[in-house]
C-alpha positions, 0 to 999 in steps of 0.5 A: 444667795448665789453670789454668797454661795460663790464667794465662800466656794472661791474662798475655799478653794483659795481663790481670794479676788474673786471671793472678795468681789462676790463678797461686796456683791452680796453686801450691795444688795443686803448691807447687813449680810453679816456673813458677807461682813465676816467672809471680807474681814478674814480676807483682809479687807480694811474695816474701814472699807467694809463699814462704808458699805453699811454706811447707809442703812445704819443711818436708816434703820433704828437700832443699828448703832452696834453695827459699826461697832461690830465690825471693827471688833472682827475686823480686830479679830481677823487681824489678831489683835486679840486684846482690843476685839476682846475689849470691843466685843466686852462693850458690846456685849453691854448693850441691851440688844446685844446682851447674852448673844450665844454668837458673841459669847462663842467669839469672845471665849475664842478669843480668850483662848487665843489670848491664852487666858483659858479662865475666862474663855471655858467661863464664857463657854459655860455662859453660851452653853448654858443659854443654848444647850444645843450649840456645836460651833466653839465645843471643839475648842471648849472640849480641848481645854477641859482636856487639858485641865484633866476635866476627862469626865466633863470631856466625855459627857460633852462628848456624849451630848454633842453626838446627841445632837449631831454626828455630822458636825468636825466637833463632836469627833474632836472632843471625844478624840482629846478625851483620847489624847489626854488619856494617852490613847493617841492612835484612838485620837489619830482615828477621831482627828481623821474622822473629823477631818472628813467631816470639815477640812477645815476645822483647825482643831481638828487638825492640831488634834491629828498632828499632837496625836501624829508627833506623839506616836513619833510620825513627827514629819506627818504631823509637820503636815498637819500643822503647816495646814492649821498655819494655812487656815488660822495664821493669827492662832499661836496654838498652831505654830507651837505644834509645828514648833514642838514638832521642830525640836522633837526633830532636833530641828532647832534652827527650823525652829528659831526661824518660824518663832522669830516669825512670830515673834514678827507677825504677831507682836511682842506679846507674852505669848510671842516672847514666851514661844521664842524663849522656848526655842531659845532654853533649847540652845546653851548659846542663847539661855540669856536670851530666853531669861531676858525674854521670859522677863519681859513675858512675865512683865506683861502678864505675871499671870501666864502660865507658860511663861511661869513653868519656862522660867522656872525651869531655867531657875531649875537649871541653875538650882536657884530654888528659892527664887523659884519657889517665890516666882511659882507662889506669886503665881499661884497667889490668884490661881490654881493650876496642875503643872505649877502646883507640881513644879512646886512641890519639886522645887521644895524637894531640893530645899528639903521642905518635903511635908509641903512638896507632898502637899502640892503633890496632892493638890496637882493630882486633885486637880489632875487625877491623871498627872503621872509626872505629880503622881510620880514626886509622890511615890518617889517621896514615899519610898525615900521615907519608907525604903523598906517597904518601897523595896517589898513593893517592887518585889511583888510589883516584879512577881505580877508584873511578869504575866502581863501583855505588852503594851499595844498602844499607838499601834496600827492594829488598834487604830484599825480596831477603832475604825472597825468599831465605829458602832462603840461611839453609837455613831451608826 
């Protein structure tokens, strides 16, 4: 116990040789401390090495045959080879031992996540909520992909019933704070993340939660802070090097950028993510718009399915007002999914082929899936003035009459974040 308790303090305070050696201390006297297992995994020890030293009791024990196979699926996942843990930790979870385990759900939905297959990670979520309603550890991430979908109202019952269980956990903080995010209160969120924060330093999401709500009310060098750190603590998650990357370009710092995306690009592998993070970096340079088509080819090859990699190339398709391939591109996507952002890009794409009936469908299908799409909401209200200028003109008549009352918008200030700090009874926290 001691020795575990050493370790994880070493860890924590970055000293990595002396966490290691109290690490296989613990595993010498209890082979199958699986946190000792998992503490070596993320501090680099060769899987193989770590397997040696449970050699012996899973030849012993009855029933341990998963053990081995266990750790080389962390040992892939603590090395960022995201689709093999997801395949190693898929034939575990068909053991009869190990089948509906809430630990290997959480990991396998991480990794999805990772993998930028959001689908099957809120899936099996779902499937490790469902087995046990009171688990915490994952919902972060749960809760910020629900955000992202426009599934607010599931964001804040989550919210809700994870506060019920615990205010003492980072989680519950950040998915009331994505809930802010994604409704655009952003100083709200800055207040949440903090929270959060001062509960776990090192929940990375909680993290990239207060650097997006830092870069979005344009304290861009603070949110640099906040994203460095996330790297520090998740260098195999992509999601942390895009916040510092959008950050660079916010800045117009795009040699900064490049540079830290052909470092991933590097580290990570050629992978569609990878490919497709480094076109982005690339779409913002005329010099290099080749380089990002060529890129974003190669993305899509690999996976025709990554949204991503489907919104980047259509936006190049855009710039050249190759419409027509960009409708085809975007229907193939859509063929086996549905998603906000390519429904309305779409819906664009067939305002500039005058296909205008089929635009306000995709329009409308966008906003079902995302009531808060301001930028579908928008190609609607612009399509409906075009077809009734008149009454668009009255519209705006009466729009300036009410409007001239209203109060300024206080959004992001300082005041409101102090409001939220001071209210801190309003989350039913005290």
């Amino acid at each position: 116990m001691i020795n575990m308790m050493l370790a994880n303090l070493y860890k924590k305070a970055g000293q990595e040789r002396p966490s290691v050696t109290s690490y296989k201390e613990v595993l010498r006297q209890c082979p199958l401390a699986l946190d000792a297992i998992l503490g070596l995994l993320s501090l680099s020890v060769k899987g193989a090495e770590v397997a040696s030293m449970t050699m012996n009791v899973i030849q012993t024990v009855p029933n341990l045959d998963w053990l081995s196979v266990w750790i080389k699926a962390y040992a892939f996942v603590h090395t960022g080879d995201n689709s093999r843990a997801i395949n190693t930790i898929c034939s575990l979870e068909k053991k009869s031992l190990l089948r509906d385990n809430v630990d290997l759900l959480g990991s396998l939905a991480d990794l999805y996540f990772r993998a930028g297959d959001s689908k099957n990670s809120v899936l099996k979520f779902e499937q490790a909520q469902m087995l046990d309603p009171y688990l915490i550890k994952g919902m972060d991430v749960y809760g910020y992909l629900l955000a992202r979908e426009g599934r607010l109202e599931d964001v804040e019952n989550l919210g809700c019933r994870l506060f019920n269980i615990s205010d003492q956990h980072a989680e519950p903080w950040v998915v009331s704070g994505c809930h802010s995010f994604y409704s655009k209160r952003y100083s709200r969120a800055l207040y949440l993340g903090a929270k959060a924060i001062q509960l776990n330093s090192n929940s990375v999401q909680a993290l990239l939660l207060k650097g997006a709500a830092l870069r979005n009310m344009g304290r861009v060098q603070e949110a640099i802070i906040h994203f460095r750190e996330a790297i520090r603590l998740a260098p195999c998650r992509l999601d942390c090097y895009e916040g510092l990357i959008e950050c660079y370009l916010a800045s117009n710092s795009i040699r900064e950028a490049m540079v830290m995306a052909n470092n991933v690009y590097k580290t990570l592998g050629a992978n569609a993510q990878t490919l497709t993070l480094l076109a982005t970096v690339c779409l913002e340079d005329p010099v290099t718009q080749e380089k990002a088509k060529t890129l974003l080819d190669k993305a899509l090859a690999q996976r025709p399915d990554y949204i991503k990699a489907v919104v980047k190339k259509a936006e190049l398709l855009s710039r050249e007002q190759k419409y027509e391939d960009g409708i085809a591109l975007l229907r193939n996507a859509l063929a086996n999914q549905s998603d906000c952002v390519l429904h309305r890009i779409l819906g664009d794409f067939l305002v500039a082929v005058n296909e205008y009936q089929e635009a306000m469908d995709q329009y409308s299908i966008a906003l079902s899936l995302d009531p808060n799409d301001q930028k579908s909401l928008e190609g609607m209200q612009k399509m409906e003035k075009e077809e009734s200028p008149t009454d668009a003109t009255q519209e705006e008549d009466v729009d300036d009459m009410e409007g001239s009352g209203e109060e300024g918008d206080l959004e992001g200030s300082d005041s409101e974040a102090a409001q939220w700090a001071d209210q801190e009874q309003w989350f039913g926290m005290q």
